[in-house]
C-alpha positions in Angstrom: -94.3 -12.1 46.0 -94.1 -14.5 43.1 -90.8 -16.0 43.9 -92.1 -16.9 47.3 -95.5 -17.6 46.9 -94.9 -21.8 46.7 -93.7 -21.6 50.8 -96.5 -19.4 51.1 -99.3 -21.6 49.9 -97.6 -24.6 51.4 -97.8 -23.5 55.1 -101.0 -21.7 54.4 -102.7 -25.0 53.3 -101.0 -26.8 56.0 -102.7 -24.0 58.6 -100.3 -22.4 59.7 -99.6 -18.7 60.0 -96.9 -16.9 58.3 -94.8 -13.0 58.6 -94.8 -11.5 55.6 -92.9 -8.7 54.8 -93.4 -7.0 51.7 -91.7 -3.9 50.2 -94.8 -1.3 49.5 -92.3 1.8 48.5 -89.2 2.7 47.5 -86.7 5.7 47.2 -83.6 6.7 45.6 -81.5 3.4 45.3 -83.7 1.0 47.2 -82.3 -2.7 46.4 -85.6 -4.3 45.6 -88.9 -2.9 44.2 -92.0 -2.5 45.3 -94.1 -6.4 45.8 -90.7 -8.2 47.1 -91.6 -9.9 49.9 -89.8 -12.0 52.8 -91.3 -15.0 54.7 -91.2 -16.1 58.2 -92.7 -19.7 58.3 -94.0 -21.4 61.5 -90.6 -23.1 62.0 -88.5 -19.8 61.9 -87.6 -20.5 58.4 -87.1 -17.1 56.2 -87.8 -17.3 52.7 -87.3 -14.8 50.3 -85.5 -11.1 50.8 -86.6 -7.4 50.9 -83.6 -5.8 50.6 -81.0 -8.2 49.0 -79.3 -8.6 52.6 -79.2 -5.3 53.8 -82.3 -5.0 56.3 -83.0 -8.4 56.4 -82.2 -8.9 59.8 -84.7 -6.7 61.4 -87.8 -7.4 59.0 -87.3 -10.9 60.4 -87.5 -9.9 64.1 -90.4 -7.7 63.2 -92.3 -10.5 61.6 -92.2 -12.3 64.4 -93.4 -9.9 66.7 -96.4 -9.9 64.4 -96.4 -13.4 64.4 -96.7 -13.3 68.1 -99.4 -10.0 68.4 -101.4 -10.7 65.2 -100.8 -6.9 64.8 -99.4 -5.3 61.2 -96.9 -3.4 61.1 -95.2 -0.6 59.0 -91.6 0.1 59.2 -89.3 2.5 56.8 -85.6 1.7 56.8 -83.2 4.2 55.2 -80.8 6.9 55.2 -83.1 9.1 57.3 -83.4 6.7 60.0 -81.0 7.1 63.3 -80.3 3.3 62.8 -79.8 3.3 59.4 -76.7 1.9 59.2 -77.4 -0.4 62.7 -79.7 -2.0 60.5 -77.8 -2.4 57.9 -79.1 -0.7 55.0 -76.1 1.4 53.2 -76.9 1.5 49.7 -78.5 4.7 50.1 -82.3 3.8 49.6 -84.9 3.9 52.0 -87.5 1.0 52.1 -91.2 1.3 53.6 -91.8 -2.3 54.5 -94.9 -3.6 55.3 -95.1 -6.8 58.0 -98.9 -9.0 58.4 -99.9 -12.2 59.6 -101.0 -14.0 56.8 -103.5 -17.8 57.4 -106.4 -19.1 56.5 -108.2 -16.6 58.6 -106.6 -13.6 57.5 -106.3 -14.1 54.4 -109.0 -17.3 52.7 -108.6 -16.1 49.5 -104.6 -16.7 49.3 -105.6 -20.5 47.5 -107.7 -18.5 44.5 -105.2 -15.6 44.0 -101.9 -18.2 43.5 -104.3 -20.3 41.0 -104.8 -17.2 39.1 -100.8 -16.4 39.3 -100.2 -19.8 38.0 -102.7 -19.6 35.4 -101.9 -16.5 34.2 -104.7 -14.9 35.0 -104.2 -11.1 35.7 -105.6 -10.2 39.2 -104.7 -7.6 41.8 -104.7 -7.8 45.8 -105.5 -4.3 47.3 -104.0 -4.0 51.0 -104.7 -0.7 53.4 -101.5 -0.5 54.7 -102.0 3.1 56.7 -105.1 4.6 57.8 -105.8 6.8 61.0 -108.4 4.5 62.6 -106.2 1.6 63.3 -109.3 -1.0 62.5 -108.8 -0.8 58.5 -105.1 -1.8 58.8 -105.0 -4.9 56.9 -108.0 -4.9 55.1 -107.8 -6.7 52.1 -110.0 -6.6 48.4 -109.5 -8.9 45.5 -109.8 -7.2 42.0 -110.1 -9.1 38.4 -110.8 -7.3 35.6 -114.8 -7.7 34.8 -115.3 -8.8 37.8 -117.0 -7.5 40.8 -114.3 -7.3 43.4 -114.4 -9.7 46.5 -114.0 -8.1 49.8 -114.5 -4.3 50.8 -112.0 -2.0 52.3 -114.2 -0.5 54.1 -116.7 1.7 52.3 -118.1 2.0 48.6 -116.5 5.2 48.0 -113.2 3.7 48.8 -113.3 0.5 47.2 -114.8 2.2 43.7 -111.4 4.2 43.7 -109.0 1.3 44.5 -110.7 -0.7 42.1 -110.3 1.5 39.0 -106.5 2.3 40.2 -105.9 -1.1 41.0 -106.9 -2.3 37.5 -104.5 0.7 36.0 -101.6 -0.8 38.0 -102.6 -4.3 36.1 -102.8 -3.3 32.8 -99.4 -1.7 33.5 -98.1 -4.6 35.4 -96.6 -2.7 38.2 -97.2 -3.0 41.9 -97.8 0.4 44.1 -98.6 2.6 46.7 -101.9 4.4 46.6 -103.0 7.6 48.3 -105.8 8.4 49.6 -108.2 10.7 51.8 -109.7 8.5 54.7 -112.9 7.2 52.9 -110.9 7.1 49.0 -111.1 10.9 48.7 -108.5 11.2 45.8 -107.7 14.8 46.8 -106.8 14.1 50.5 -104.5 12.4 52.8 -104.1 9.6 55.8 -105.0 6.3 54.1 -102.5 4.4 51.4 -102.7 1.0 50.4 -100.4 -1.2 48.6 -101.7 -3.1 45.4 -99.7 -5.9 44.1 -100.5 -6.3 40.4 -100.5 -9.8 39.5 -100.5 -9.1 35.8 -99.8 -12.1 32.9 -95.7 -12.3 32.5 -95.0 -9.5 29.8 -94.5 -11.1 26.4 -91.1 -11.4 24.3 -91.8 -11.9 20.6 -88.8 -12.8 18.5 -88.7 -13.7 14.8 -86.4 -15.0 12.9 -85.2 -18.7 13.7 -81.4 -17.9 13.7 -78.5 -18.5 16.2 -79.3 -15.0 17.8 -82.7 -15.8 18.5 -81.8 -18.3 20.9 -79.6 -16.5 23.1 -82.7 -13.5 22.5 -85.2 -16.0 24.2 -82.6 -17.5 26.6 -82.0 -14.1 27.9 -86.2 -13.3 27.8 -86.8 -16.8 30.0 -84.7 -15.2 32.4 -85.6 -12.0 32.5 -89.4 -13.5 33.1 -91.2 -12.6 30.2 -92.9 -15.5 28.0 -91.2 -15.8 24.7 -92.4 -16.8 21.8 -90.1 -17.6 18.7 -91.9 -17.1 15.1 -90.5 -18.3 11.7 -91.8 -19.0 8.3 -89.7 -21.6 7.7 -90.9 -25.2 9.8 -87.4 -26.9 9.6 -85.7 -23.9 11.4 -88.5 -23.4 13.8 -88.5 -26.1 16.0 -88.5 -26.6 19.8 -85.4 -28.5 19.8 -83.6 -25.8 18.5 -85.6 -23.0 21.2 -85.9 -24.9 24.4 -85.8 -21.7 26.4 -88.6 -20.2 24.1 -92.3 -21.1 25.4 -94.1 -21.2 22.1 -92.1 -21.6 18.6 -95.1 -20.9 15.8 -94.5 -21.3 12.1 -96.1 -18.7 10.2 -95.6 -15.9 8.1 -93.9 -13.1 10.5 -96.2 -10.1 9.8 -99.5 -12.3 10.3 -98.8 -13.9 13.1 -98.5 -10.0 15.4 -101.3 -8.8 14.0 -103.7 -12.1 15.0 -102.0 -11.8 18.6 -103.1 -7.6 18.3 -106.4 -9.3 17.3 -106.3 -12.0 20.4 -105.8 -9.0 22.9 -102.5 -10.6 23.4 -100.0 -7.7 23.0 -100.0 -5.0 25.1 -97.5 -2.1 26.6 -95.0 -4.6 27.6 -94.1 -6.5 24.9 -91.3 -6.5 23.2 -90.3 -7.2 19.6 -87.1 -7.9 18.0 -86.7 -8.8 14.4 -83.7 -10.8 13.7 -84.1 -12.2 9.9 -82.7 -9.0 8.7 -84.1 -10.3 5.2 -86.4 -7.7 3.6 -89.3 -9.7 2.2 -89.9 -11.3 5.6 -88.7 -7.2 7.7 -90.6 -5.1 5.8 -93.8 -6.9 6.0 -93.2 -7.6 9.7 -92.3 -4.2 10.5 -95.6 -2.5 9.1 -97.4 -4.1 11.3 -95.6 -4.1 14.1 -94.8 -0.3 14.3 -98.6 0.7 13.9 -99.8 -1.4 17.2 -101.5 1.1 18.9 -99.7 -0.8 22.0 -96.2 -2.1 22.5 -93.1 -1.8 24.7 -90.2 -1.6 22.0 -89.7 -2.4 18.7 -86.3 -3.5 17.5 -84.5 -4.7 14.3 -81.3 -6.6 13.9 -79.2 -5.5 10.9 -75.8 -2.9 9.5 -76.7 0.7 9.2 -76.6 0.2 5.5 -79.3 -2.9 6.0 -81.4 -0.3 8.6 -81.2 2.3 5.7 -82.4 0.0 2.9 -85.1 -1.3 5.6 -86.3 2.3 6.1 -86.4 3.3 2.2 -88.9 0.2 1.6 -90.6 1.0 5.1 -90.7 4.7 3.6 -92.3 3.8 0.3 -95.1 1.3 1.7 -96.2 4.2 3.7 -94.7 4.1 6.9 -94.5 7.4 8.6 -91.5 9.0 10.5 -93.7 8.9 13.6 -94.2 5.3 13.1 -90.6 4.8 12.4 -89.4 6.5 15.5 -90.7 3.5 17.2 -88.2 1.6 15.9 -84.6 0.9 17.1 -82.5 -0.2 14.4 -79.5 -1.4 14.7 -81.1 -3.1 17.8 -79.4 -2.9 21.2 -76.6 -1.1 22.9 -73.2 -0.6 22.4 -71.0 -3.5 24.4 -68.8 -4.2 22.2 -71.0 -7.5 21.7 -69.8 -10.4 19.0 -71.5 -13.9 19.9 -75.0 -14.0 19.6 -74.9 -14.5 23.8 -73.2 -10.8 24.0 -75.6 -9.5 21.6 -78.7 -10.8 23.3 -77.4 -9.0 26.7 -77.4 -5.5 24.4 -80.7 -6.1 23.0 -81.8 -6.5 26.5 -79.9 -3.7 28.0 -81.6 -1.3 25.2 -85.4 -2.5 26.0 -84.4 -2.6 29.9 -83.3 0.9 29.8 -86.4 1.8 27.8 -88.8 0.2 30.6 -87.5 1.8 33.2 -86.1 5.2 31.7 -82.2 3.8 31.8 -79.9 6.0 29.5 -77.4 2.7 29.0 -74.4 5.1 30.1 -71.9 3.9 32.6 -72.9 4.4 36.4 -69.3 5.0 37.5 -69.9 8.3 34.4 -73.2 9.4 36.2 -73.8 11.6 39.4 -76.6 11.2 41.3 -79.3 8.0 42.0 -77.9 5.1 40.1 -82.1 3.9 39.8 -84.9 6.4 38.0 -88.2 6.8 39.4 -90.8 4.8 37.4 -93.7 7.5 36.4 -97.5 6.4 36.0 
């Protein structure tokens, strides 16, 4: 939904109404996740994909059926489908695709939600998506953390248990389907609704002003996460020398984790890499950083002989093997990488594959679904 949701707010402040399809579930190799979402605009414009190409086609003509009725709709595309391939979708996946009518009437709260996006602001939209009484279809609640929600689903009982899940899937930063009996019995079936989890962008903390860490932010920009570069030294750490980073602190490397611990600013997503590979700034760094009771992957730049010597003085300031297992040293995978560009991709590859339960082994080598089932 992010990638789309300028168009979005432009036609819905304009008063229009806009198709929106949305990806609520996906299985074996689906091409996009769960929260990717297509446009129709009021012109017949498309914006945005579900499927990378592959279904396209008939999510369009769906949406603007439900353009024309003002009537959801639920559609799964897929292997098991008797037009599977008529619709295009060979990869293998299946897709459950969600199409609404999204305005100012359906949806008045669309103008608060995207300035929380842009501000960063975690917040989650809670959407019943299938229900046996056709009348809660497309019923919509708003959920911030300490907040009372804004809207109802349809009954206390069932908007106490989207609200506690939904704040789950933000603190995970993960969009999802959610099952449910008819009135939010946890135990039973017939309702599900889709939450998109509108969490802060995960953050990328890299230390050590060096050559590598700009291709290690360049490649963290991109990959959406908000990347902050942290050296000691104030002639290396400069913006001119970071321009993809977002925030390039001077400070000592082990305080400046531990304040952000402090702040509430580091959580199950970030990711660390240490790049000095200089013991009086690693060792510090790394006793602090592989106690956070929270954090996504821990990695350290360096020869095996460096990662031993780092470990011995890890070893004798009291750092336990459980602790160390948390670290991955030498940092990334194996591509053969030599510039700091080809490096960066490793690194990347090695906290990827830890995200999302990758083994970093060549596809062509594996049997079976080329994408893993994210758990939780």
């Amino acid at each position: 939904m992010r990638e789309v949701l300028p168009e979005l707010l432009r036609w819905w402040e304009q008063g229009h109404s806009i198709g929106v399809g949305t990806v609520v579930a996906t299985f074996r190799s689906a091409p996009r996740p769960p929260g990717a979402s297509m446009l129709v605009g009021p012109d017949g414009t498309a914006v945005g994909s579900v499927s990378g190409g592959c279904v396209e086609g008939a999510v369009y003509e769906l949406a603007r059926e439900v353009l024309d009725s003002g009537d959801p709709a639920f559609r799964r595309y897929g292997i098991s489908d008797d037009d599977a391939m008529a619709v295009g979708l060979t990869c293998g996946g299946i897709l459950d695709v969600w199409v609404e009518q999204m305005s100012r009437e359906t949806f008045p709260e669309l103008g608060e939600v995207a300035a929380d996006i842009e501000a960063g602001r975690a917040v989650a939209v809670a959407t019943i998506i299938e229900h046996p009484d056709v009348q809660w279809l497309g019923r919509r609640m708003i959920i911030r953390p300490d907040e009372e929600p804004r809207g109802s689903l349809g009954s206390p009982r069932v908007d106490a248990a989207v609200r506690d899940d939904a704040l789950g899937q933000l603190a995970l930063g993960h969009n999802a389907t959610l099952g449910y009996g008819a009135d939010g019995e946890r135990r039973g079936e017939g309702m599900r609704v889709f939450v998109w989890a509108f969490a802060p962008p995960p953050r990328m903390l890299v230390f050590g002003a060096i050559d590598f860490a700009a291709a290690v932010a360049k490649v963290g920009d991109f990959l959406g996460y908000r990347v902050t570069v942290c050296d000691a030294r104030p002639v290396f750490a400069t913006h001119s020398r970071f321009p993809a980073a977002d925030d390039v602190v001077v400070d000592w490397p082990h305080r400046y984790p531990a304040a952000e611990q402090e702040a509430g600013r580091i959580d199950g997503r970030t990711v660390i890499t240490v790049l000095t590979h200089d013991p009086k700034f690693d060792v510090p760094l790394l006793e602090v950083a592989l106690r956070l009771p929270e954090v996504g992957y821990i990695g350290a730049m360096g020869s095996r002989r460096t990662h031993e010597d780092r470990e011995e003085r890890l070893r004798e300031a009291g750092v336990t093997s459980t602790e160390l297992a948390r670290l991955s040293s030498p940092i990334g995978l194996d591509p053969g990488a030599r510039t700091p560009e080809e490096t960066a991709i490793s690194i990347a590859a090695e906290f990827v594959a830890d995200r999302w339960g990758g083994t970093g082994e060549r596809l062509t080598d594996r049997d079976g679904r080329i994408h893993h089932t994210l758990e939780g």
